[in-house]
C-alpha positions as CSV (number, residue, x, y, z in Angstrom):
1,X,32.2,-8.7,-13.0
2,X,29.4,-9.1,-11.1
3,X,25.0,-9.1,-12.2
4,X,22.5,-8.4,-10.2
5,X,19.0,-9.5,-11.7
6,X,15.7,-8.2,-9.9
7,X,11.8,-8.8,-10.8
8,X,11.5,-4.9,-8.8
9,X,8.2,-7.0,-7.2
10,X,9.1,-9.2,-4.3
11,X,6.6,-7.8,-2.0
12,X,8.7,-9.1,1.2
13,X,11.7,-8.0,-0.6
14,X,11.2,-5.1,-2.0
15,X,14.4,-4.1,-4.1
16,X,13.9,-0.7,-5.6
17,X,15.4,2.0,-7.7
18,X,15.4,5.8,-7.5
19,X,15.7,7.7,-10.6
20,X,15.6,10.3,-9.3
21,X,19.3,9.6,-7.2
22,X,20.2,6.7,-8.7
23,X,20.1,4.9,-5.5
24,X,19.6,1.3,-5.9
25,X,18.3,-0.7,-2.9
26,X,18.7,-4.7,-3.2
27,X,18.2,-7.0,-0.9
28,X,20.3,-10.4,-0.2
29,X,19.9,-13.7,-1.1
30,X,18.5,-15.4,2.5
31,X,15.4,-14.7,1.9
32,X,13.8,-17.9,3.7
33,X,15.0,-19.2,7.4
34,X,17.0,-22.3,8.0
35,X,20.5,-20.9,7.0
36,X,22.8,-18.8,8.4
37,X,23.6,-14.9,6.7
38,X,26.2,-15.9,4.3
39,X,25.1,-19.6,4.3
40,X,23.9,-18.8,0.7
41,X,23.5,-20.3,-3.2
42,X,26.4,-18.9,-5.4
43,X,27.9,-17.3,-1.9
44,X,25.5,-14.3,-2.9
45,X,25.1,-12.2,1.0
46,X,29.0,-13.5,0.9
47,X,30.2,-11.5,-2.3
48,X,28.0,-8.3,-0.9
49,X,29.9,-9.0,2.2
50,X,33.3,-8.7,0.5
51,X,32.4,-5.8,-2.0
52,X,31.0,-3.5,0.8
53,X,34.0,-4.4,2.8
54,X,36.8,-3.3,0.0
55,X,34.9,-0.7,-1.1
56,X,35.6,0.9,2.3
57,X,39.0,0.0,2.0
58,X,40.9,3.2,-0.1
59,X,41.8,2.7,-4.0
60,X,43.1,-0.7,-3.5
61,X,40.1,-2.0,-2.0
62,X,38.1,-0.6,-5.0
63,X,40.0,-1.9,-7.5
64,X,38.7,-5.7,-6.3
65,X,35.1,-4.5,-6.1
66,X,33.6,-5.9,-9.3
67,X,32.1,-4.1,-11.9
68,X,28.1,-3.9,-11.1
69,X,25.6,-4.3,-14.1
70,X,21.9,-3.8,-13.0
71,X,19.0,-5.7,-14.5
72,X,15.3,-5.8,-13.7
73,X,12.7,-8.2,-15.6
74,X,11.1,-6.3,-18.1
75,X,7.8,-8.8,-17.6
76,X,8.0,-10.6,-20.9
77,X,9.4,-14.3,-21.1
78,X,13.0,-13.9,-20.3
79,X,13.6,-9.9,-21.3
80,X,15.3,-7.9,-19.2
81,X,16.0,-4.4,-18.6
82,X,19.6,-3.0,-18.2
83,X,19.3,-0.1,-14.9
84,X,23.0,0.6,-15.1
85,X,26.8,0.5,-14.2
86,X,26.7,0.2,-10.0
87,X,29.1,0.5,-7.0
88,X,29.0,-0.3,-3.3
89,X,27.2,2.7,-0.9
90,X,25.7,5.9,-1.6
91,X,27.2,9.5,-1.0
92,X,24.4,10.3,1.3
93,X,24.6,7.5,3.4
94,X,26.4,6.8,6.2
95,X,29.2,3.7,5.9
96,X,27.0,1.9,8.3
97,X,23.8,2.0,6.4
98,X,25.2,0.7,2.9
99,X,25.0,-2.7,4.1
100,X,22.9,-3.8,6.5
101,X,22.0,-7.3,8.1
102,X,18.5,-6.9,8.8
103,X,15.8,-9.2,10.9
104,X,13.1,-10.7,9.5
105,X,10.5,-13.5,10.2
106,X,8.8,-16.2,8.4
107,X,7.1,-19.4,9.6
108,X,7.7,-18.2,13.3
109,X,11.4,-18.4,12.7
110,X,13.7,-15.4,12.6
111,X,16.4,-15.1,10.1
112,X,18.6,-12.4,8.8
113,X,19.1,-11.3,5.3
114,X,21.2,-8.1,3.7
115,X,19.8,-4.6,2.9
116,X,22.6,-3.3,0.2
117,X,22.5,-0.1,-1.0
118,X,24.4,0.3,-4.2
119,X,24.5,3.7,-6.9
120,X,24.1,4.0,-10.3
121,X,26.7,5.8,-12.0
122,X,26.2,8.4,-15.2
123,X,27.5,6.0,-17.2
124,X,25.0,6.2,-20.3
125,X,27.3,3.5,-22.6
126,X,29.4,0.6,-21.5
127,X,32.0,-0.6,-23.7
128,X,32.2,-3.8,-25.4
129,X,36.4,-3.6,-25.2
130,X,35.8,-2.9,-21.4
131,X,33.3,-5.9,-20.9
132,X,35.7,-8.6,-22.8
133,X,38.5,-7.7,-21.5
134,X,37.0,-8.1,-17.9
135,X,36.0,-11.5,-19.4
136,X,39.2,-11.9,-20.2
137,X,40.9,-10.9,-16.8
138,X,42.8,-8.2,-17.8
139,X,40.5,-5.1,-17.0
140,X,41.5,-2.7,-19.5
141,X,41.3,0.5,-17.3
142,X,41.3,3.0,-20.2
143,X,37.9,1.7,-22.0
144,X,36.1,1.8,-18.6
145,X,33.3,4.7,-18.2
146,X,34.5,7.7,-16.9
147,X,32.7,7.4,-14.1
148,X,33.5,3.8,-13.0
149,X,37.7,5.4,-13.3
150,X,36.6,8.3,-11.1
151,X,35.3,6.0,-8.7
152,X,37.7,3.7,-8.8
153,X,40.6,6.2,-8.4
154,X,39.0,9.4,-5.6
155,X,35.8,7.0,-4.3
156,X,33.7,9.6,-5.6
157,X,30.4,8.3,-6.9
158,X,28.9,10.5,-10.0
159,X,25.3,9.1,-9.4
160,X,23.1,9.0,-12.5
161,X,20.0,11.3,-11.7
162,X,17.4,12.3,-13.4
163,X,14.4,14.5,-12.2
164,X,11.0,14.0,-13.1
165,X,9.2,15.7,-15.8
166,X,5.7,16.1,-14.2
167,X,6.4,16.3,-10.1
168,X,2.5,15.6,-9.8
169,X,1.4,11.9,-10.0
170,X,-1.6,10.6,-11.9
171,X,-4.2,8.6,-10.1
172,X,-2.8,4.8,-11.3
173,X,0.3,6.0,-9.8
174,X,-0.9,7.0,-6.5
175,X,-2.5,3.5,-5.8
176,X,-1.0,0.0,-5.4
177,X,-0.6,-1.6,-8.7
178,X,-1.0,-5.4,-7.4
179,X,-3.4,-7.6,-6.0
180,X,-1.3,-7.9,-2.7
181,X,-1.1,-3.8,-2.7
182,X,-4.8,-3.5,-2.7
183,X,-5.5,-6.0,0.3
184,X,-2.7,-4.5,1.9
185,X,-4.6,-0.8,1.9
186,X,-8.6,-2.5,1.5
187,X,-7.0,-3.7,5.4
188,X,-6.3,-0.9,6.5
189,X,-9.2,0.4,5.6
190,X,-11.3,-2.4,6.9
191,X,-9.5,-1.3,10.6
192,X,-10.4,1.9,10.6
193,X,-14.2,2.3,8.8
194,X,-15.5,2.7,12.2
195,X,-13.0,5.2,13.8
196,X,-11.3,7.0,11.3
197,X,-9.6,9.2,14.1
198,X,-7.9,6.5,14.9
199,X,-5.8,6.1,11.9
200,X,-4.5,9.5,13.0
201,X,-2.1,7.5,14.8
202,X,-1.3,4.8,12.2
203,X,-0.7,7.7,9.8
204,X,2.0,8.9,12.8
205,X,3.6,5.6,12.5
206,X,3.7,5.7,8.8
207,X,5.2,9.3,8.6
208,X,7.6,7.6,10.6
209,X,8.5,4.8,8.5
210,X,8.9,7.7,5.9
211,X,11.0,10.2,8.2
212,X,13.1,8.1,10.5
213,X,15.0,11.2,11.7
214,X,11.5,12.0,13.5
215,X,12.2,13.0,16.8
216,X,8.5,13.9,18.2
217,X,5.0,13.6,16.8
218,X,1.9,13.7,18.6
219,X,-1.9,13.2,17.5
220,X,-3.5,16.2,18.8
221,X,-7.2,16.2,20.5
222,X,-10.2,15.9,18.2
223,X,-11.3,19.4,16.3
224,X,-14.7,20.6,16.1
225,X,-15.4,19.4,12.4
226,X,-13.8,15.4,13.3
227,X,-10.8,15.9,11.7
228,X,-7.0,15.5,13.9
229,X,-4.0,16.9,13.2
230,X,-0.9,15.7,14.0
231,X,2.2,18.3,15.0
232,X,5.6,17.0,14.9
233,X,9.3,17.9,14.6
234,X,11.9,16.6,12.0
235,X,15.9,16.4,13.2
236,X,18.0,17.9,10.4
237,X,21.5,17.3,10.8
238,X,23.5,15.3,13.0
239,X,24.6,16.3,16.9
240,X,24.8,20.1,17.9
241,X,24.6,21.5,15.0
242,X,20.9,19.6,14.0
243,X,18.1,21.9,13.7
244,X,14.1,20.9,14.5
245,X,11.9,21.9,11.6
246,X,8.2,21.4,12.2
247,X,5.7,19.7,10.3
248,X,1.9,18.8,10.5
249,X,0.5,15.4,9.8
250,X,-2.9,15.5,7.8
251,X,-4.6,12.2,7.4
252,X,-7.2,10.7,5.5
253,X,-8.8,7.1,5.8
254,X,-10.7,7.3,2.2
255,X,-11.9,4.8,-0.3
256,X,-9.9,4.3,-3.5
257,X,-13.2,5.9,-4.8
258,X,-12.5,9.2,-2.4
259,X,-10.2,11.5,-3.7
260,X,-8.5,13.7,-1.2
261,X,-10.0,16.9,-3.1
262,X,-8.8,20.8,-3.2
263,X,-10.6,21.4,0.2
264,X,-9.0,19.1,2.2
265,X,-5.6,20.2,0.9
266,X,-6.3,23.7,1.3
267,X,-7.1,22.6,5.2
268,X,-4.0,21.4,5.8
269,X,-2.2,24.4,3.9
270,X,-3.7,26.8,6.3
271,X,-2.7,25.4,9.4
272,X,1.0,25.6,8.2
273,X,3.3,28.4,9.8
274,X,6.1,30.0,8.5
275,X,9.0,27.5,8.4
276,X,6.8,24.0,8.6
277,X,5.9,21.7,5.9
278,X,3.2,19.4,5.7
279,X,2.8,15.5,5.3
280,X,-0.5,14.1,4.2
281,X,-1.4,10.2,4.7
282,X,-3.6,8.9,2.6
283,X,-5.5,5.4,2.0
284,X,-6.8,6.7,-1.3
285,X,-4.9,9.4,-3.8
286,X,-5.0,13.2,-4.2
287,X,-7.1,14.6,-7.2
288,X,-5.3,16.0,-10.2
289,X,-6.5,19.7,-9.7
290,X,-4.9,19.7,-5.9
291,X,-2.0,18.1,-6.8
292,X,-1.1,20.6,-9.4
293,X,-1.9,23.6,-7.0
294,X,0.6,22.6,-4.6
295,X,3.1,21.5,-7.1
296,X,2.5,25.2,-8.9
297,X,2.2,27.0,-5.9
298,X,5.1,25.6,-4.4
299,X,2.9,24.2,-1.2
300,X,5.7,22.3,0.7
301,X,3.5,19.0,1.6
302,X,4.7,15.9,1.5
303,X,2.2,13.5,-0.4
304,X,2.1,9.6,1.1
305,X,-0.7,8.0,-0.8
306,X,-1.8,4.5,-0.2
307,X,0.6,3.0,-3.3
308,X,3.6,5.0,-1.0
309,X,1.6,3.4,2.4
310,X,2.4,-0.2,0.6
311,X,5.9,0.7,-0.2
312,X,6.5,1.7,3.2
313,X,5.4,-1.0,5.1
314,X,7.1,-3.3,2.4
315,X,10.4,-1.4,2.8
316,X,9.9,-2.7,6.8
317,X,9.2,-5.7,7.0
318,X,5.5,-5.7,6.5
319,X,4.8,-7.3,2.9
320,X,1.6,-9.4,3.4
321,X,-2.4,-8.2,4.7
322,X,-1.8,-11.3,7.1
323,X,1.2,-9.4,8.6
324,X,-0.2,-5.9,8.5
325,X,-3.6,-7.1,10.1
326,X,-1.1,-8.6,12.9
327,X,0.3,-5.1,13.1
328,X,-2.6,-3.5,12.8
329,X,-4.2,-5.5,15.8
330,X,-1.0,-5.3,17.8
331,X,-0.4,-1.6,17.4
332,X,-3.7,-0.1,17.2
333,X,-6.2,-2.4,18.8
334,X,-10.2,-1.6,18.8
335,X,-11.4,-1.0,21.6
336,X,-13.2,-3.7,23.6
């Protein structure tokens, strides 16, 4: 059997969880340059490598992938929390995104490292019988969870998911929680204090990050009260039988002291036609009262709000202010 231990706060690694899917992102073990991919302590990228592989590879193959128990630090001493029963992929994925080798640089060396997607299964209790008899090398099939034997026998991955009780977020949880966070966004801000149309376009590139099925979005002319908007189209669907859904992009370079407040929301809700949804970029949070009026009103706008802005640029490859002010100055220069 195999564990996976995660702190859940490597900045330039992000690993993550989604409760919501039970999608578990986790990230490799070459996480400095000088070594090759699977040139690795304990053969770590090498054992992803292999599990990936058989797990592609009908019910023979998945009967070599190890059993996968998930743990993050629970921030005290040694404690640890246990996340679940896991297995290669994700059923909304496709085979070539489970396990990826992706590029990243570091003391002006590049270097790959693997981005492994894995999912939780409903598998609420594990069985002592099952674990020591894996100990033991004789996998005693009939104690396993349900869920790990349906896997293992039709590949089909019954995903532990859970939905959340609130869908509207508190203020702590719309902004970064972490020292690095905060400089990441106070940057950001820094950029912009003195042309806050031009984060217009760094919101684009953010929606991006967010939407990578994005197939256009412009940053529309200035309106008559300052504001931009941003119009764009989202690809649903693959080939000829994709469809383009419209959206707008709303954004908003505030101060973690500047809530984006009912009026702005109600902006943005008014310029949205049948058939679009909207996406609003944020550097601060949405108040309470115009959270819950889209959430109860069934608004379709897509919140990003500067602790989402963090885990964004984290998720690609931008985990430091020193390499977001590079970006920043690289992408979206002042003008001289």
């Amino acid at each position: 059997m195999l564990a996976l231990t995660s702190s859940l706060s490597d900045s330039d690694w992000p690993d993550s969880i989604d409760r919501e899917t039970g999608v578990f992102t986790y990230y490799g073990d070459n996480k400095k340059p000088g070594r090759e991919l699977h040139d690795t302590g304990r053969d770590g990228n090498l054992i992803l490598q292999k599990m990936f592989n058989a797990a592609r590879s009908g019910i023979e193959g998945r009967r070599e992938v190890p059993p996968t128990f998930v743990f993050s630090g629970a921030g005290t001493w040694r404690d640890m929390i246990f996340l679940g029963l896991a297995v290669p992929g994700a059923s909304d994925l496709d085979s070539s995104e489970e396990l990826v080798a992706i590029w990243r640089t570091a003391g002006g060396q590049r270097f790959q490292n693997y981005r492994a997607r894995f999912t939780v299964l409903d598998a609420p209790v594990i069985s002592r019988t099952w674990i020591d008899s894996l100990i033991a090398g004789n996998p005693d099939e009939a104690a396993a969870p349900e869920a790990w034997q349906t896997w293992v026998k039709t590949g089909r991955r019954r995903a532990l998911m859970s939905t959340r009780s609130l869908e509207y977020r508190s203020k702590v949880e719309q902004l970064p929680t972490d020292k690095e966070g905060e400089a990441i966004v106070a940057i950001i801000r820094e950029h912009f204090k003195d042309r806050p149309h031009a984060f217009e376009h760094c919101a684009a590139a953010i929606a991006r990050f967010m939407m990578p099925d994005v197939v256009t979005l412009d940053v529309t002319r200035p309106s008559r009260d300052g504001g931009r908007d941003g119009v764009g189209q989202l690809r649903v669907g693959a080939g000829p039988s994709g469809i383009l859904v419209d959206f707008a992009l709303e954004a908003k370079c505030y101060s973690a002291q500047n809530s984006v407040g009912v009026r702005e929301m109600s902006r943005l809700i008014s310029r949205l036609r049948h058939r679009q949804f909207g996406v609003l970029v944020t550097t601060s949070w949405v108040d309470l009262q115009a959270y819950k009026e889209i959430k109860e009103d069934e608004h379709p706008i897509v919140v990003v709000s500067a602790a989402d802005i963090v885990d964004l640029l984290r998720r690609n490859g931008k985990g430091s202010a020193s390499i977001v002010s590079a970006w920043l100055a690289e992408e979206f220069p002042a003008p001289v």
